[in-house]
N, C-alpha and C positions, 0 to 999 in steps of 0.2 A: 646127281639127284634130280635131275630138269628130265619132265617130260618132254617128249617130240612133239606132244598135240599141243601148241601152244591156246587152240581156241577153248581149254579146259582150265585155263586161269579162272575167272570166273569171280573174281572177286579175290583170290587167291585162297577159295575154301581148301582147309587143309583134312587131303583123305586121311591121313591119319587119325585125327579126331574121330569122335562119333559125331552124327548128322545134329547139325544144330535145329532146336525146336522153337519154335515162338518163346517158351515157358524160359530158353537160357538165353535168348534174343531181349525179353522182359531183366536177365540178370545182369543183359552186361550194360542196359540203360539204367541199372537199379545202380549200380556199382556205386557212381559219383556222389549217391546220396546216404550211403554209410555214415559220412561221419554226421549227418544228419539225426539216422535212427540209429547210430550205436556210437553215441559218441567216443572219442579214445581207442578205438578199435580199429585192426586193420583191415576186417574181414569184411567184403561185400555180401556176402551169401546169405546173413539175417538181413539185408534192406532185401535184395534180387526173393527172399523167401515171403516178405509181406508185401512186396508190391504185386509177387502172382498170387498171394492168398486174397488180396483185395482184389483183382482181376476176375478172379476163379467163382467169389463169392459176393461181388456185387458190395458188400460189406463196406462201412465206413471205416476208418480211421481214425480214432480221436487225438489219438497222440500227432500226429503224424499232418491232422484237421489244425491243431493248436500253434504250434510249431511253425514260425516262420522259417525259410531256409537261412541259413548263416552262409556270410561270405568268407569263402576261403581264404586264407593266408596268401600273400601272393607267394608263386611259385619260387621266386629269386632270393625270396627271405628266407622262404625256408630251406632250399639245397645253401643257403650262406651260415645260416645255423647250426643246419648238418656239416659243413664242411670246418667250420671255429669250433665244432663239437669234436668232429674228429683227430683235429688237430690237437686239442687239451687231450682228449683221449689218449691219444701215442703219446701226447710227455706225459703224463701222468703211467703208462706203461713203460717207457722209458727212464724215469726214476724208478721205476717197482723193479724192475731188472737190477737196478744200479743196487737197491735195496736188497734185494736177494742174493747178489753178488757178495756185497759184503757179511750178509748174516751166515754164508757159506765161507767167507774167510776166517771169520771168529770161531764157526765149526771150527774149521782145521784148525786155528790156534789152540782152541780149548781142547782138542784131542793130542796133538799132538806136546801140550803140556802136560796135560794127564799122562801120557806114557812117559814125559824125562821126571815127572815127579816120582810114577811109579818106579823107574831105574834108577834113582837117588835113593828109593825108601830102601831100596834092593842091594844097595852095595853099604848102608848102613847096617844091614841086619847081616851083611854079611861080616863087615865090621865087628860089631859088638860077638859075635859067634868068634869073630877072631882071639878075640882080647882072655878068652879063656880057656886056657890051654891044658894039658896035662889033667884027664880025663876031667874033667869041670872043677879044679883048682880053681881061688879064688885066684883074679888077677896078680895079685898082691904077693902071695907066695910063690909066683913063678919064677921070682927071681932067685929062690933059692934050689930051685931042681934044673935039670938037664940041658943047661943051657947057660951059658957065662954072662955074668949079671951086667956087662954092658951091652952084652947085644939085644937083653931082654929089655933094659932102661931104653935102647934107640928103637926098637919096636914098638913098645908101650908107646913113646912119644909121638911116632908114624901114625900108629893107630888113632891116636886121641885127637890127633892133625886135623887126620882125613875122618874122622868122624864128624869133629866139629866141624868141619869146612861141605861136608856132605848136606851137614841138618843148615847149614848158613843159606845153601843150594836148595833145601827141601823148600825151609821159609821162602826165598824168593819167587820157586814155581809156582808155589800156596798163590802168593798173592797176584802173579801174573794172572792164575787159573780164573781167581775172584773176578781179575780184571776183563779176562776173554766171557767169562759167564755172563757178564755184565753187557758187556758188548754186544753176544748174542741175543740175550734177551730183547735188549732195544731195541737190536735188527728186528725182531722176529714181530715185534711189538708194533714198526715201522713198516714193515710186508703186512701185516692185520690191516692197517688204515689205510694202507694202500689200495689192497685187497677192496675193502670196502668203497672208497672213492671211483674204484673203477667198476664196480657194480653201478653205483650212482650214475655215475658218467652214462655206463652202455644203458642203462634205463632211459635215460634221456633222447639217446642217441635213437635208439629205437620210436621213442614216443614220434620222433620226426622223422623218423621213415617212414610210419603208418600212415602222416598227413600227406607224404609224397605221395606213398604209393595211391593214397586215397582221393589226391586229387582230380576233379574234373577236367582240369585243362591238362593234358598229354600230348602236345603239338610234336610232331618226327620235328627233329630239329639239329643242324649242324653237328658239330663236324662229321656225328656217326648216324646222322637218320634216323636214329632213334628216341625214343617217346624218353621223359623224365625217369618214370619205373623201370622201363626198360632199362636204364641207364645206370641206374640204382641198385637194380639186381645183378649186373653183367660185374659193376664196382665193385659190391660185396661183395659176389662169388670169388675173382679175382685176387681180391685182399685177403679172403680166406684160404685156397686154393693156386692163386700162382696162374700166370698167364698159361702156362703151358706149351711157351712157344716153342720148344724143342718136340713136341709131338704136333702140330700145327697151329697152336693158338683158339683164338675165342673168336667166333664170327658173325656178324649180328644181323645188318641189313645188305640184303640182295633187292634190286633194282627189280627185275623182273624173273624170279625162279623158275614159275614153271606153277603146276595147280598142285603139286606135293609139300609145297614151302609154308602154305599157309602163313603165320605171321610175318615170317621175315622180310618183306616188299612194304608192310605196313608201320614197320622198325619196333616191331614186339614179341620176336622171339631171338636167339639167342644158340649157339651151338659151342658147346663145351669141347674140345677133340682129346682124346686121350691115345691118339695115332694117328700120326697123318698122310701113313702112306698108302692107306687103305686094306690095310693087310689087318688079320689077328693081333688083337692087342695083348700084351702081358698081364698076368697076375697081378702087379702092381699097376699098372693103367687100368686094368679094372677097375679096381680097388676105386681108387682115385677118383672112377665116373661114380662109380655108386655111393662115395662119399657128396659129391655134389650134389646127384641122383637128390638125394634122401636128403641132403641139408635144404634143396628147392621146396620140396615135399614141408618138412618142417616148418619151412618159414614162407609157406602161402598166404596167410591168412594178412601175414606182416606186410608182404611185399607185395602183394597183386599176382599171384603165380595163377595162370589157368592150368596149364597141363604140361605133365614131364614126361619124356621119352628118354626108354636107355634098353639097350639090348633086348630091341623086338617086344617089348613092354610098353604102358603107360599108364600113367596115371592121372586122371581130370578132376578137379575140382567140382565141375558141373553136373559132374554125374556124381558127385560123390561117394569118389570111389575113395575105400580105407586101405586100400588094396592095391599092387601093380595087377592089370589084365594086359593076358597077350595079344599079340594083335598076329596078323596073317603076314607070313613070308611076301618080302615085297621083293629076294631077288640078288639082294648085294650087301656085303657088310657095311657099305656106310646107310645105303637104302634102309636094312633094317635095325641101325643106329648102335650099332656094335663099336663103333669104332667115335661116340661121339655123344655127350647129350644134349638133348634140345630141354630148350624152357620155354616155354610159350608163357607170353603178359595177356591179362584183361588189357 
């Protein structure tokens, strides 16, 4: 993916992109002050949209005139936040599993007591059908037709055994069943407030992504060169997605790429592989990219995303695009990102 002309680094403007203007040059100094003009939000593009409306139109600001800037959260509280967040997160996802686990075992109890209840009910009617013989004679008189009155006395008594001893068996599935129903409910009742807890939680969880991503301080920084958001989004994706090291893995900062690399020498973009031998990827490798693809897309506003590449498409932020647009054969499948998605960070 490295150009030969090494003198077209250039800052590392990436051609992929479209040609950056003063107006997205104004958005990405807007960026830091989001949480400023929108407070609780992760999206830059309403501050970067009234800083070039005040540019554009001379125009005051009042809001904006009134408002002193607030100082950020420091950066270490809040990835500490996030990170005692995430961690109540999984065990509270790790009881709901455990939680579901068992509301799925009282399932099974409770059905499969309903079907030995149902073959008790079934071998009593079969029973009582017994017990009257010689074309619907009462019991009582059988013992004087066709049959020698003590074989009909140790039947009768067989019969009234195994009837009683069936309905002893009914009563007890009865109240097992009460008991599995009972069981299930509480499970189910315990997966509800689970349920809910972890909505709670990812509310949260999210609320301090937004400040990450919306921090002013973004230093490249150990071990991976790269920026906090940078770092934030590669996380996420990861956790969602899976490293994907058996098709090449996740790759973030490159030292010196080339002028095609754009963010990645700056530790803010990111390359997802969904093949790593440079060959056609599968149906399901597809799949996979376009799942990331599209969850980047989604959660821009959250995370600081400028723009996504995925099989010879993209999508930027800046131009506000609703839309993938194609872009021009650049030559090779990983060149025209077939085999790979990039993310580019603000």
């Amino acid at each position: 993916m490295q150009s030969d002309d090494l003198n077209r680094v250039d800052d590392y403007a990436d051609f992929w992109a479209p040609d950056r203007t003063w107006r997205e040059s104004l958005a990405d100094c807007a960026r830091p002050l989001a949480h400023v003009l929108r407070p609780g939000l992760g999206s830059g593009r309403t501050a970067a949209l009234a800083i070039v409306l005040l540019a554009i139109t001379g125009a005051p600001a009042p809001a904006a005139a009134t408002l002193a800037p607030r100082e950020p959260e420091n950066m270490q509280t809040l990835e500490a936040r996030a990170e005692a967040l995430s961690e109540e997160y999984n065990g509270e996802l790790r009881d709901m599993e455990q939680v579901m686990e068992e509301a799925e075992r009282a399932q099974d109890r409770a059905d499969s007591t309903r079907e030995d209840v149902e073959a008790a009910r079934e071998q009593v009617r079969s029973l009582a059908v017994a017990t009257y013989t010689s074309s619907g004679i009462d019991p009582s008189m059988s013992l004087f037709v066709e049959v020698e009155p003590d074989e009909v006395i140790e039947r009768a008594v067989v019969i009234d055994y195994l009837s009683t001893s069936n309905q002893e068996k009914i009563d007890q599935l009865d109240q097992a069943l009460s008991r599995d129903e009972v069981a299930q409910a509480n499970a189910e009742e315990q997966l509800a407030e689970a349920e809910s807890d972890l909505d709670e939680l990812e509310d949260r969880r999210m609320e301090v992504r937004r400040l990450i991503a919306d921090h002013p301080n973004q230093p490249m920084r150990p071990p991976d060169n790269i920026t906090p958001r940078t770092e934030q989004m590669r996380d996420l994706a990861i956790e969602k997605f899976g490293r994907g090291d058996d098709v090449g893995g996740v790759g973030c900062y490159r030292a010196v790429g080339g002028w095609v690399v754009g963010e990645h020498p700056k530790g803010r973009a990111c390359d997802f592989m969904v093949d790593g031998n440079g060959s056609t990827p599968s149906a399901e490798q597809v799949q996979r990219g376009w799942d990331i693809a599209n969850w980047a897309r989604e959660n821009a506003d959250d995370l600081g995303v400028m723009y996504v590449i995925y099989r010879q498409q993209i999508w930027d932020v800046r131009r506000g695009d609703t839309d993938w647009r194609p872009m021009a054969d650049r030559g090779s499948i990983t060149e025209n990102h077939f085999d790979h998605v990039h993310i580019s960070m603000f």
